[in-house]
N, C-alpha and C positions, 0 to 999 in steps of 0.2 A: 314870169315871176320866178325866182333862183329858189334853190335848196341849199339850207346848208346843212352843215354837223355839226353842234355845238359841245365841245368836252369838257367835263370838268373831272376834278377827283376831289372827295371829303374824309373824313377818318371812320365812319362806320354805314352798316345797312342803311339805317335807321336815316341818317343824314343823306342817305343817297335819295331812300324812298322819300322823304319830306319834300326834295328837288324837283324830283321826278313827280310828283304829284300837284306840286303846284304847278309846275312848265303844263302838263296834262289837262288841270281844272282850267287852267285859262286861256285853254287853246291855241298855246305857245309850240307846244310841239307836236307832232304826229306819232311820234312813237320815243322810246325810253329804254336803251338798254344801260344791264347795269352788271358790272362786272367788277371780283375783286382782283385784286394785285398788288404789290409789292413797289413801293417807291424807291428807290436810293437818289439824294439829292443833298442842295447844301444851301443851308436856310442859316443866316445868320451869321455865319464863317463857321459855322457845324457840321458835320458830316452825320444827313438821316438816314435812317432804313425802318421804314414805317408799311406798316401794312394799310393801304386805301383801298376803298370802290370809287372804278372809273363810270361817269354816266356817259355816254351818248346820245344825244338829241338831235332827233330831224329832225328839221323845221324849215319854213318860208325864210328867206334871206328878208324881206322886209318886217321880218317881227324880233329883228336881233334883239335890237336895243331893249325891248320890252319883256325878252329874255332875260339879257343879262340882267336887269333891274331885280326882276324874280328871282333869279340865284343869288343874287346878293344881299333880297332881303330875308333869307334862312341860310344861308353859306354859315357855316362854323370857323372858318378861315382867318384872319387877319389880311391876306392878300391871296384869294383863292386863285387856283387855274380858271381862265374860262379862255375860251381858244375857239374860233369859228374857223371852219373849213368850207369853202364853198363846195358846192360839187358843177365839177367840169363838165361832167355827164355822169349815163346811167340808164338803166333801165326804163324807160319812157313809161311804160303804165306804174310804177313805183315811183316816180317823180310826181307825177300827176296824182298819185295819192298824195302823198306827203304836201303836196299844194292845197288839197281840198280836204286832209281831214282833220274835223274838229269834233 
């Protein structure tokens, strides 16, 4: 069974924790980091510079979809990031968490 890292970014805490709490309640992810940062981007034919929090989500590679459903049904976005990275490799007892914890 694969890992992956699913990322997103929203406009405030608030919105990140709401994500991160649902991927969590329904044992979508293993773990949830959450970081702010600085976007510069171009939405629209605009040039942004928005302040976001990035999430980070471990998770099982077969629970994507059911993932991404979750972020989309609290996302504040109109066309939010959601980005999966597989992982290549890794830590072998830190995969095998991320596989079995719920």
């Amino acid at each position: 069974m694969g890992v992956s890292l699913v990322i997103t970014t929203v406009d405030s805490e608030a919105a990140a924790e709401k994500i991160a709490h649902a991927a969590l309640d329904a044992g979508l992810a293993a773990c949830v980091q959450i970081f702010p940062i600085r976007s510069l981007y171009v939405w629209k034919g605009a040039r942004e510079d928005a302040r976001e929090w990035r999430l980070e989500m471990k998770m099982r590679t077969t629970d994507y979809g059911a993932l991404e459903a979750a972020i989309l049904a609290v996302h504040p976005y109109e066309t939010p990031e959601i980005v999966r990275v597989d992982a290549a490799g890794g830590f072998a007892p830190y995969l095998d968490w991320v596989r079995t914890a719920r």
